[in-house]
N, C-alpha and C positions, 0 to 999 in steps of 0.2 A: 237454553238446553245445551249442556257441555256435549262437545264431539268424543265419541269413542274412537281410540287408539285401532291402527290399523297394525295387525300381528305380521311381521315376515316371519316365512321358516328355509329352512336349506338343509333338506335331510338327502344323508348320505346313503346308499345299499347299495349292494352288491350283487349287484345283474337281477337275475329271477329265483334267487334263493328264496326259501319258503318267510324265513322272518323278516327279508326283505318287502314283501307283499303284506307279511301282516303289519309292519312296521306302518306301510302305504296306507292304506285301511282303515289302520287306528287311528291315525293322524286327521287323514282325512271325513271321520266319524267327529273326533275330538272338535275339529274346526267348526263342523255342519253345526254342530248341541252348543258351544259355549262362543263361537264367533262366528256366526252369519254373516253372511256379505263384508267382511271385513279382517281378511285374511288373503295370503300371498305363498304361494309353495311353489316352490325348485325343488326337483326333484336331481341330483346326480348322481348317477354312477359310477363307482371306481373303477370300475374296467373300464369303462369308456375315457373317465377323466381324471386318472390318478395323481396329477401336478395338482389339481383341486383342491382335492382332498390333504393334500402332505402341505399344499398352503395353510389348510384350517387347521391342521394337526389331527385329522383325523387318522387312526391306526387301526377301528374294529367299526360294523358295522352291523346294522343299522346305528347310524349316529344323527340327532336333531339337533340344529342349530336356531335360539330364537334368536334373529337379527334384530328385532325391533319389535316392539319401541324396549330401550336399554332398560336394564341391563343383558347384553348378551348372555347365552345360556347355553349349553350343552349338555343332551342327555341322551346316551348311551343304553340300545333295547329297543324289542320291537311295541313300547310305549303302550303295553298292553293292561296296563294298572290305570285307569284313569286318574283316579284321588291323588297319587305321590307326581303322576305326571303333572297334573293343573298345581299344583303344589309346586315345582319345582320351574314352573312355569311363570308364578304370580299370579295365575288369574284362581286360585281358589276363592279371593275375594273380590265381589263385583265393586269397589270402591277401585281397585287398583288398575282394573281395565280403564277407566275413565282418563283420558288426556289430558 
């Protein structure tokens, strides 16, 4: 039985703005439906932690970083599309989640 990839994410907002939380939400919806038990989210805030952010090159937010498994990914929005998001993601198809 091959192992499925375990997904890091590192999504940026900006405090309690409203597309901050939908941002939170979708994310964490997206994760529950297409990776059960097999997912990792950091959440940061620019206000809180702006050296972070200017490390990643983040400049607007909500911003999603997928860390892993490669290739790294960035996308920009409160991720409210699911289709262009699992798409931009790799996992539209279930052969590519697989390690």
């Amino acid at each position: 039985m091959s192992r499925l990839a375990r997904f890091r994410f590192r999504l940026y907002v900006a405090g309690d703005a409203q597309n901050s939380a939908e941002a939170i939400a979708n994310l964490n919806a997206l994760c529950r439906t297409h990776l059960p038990h097999r997912h990792d989210i950091e959440i940061v805030d620019v206000f809180q932690e702006p050296k972070r952010a200017l490390a990643d090159a983040i400049f607007m937010t909500p911003t999603l970083l997928k860390l892993g498994p490669v290739p790294v990914r960035k996308i920009v929005g409160t991720l409210s599309q699911s289709g262009p998001v699992l798409r931009a993601l790799g996992l539209e198809n279930p052969e590519i989640q697989a390690a």
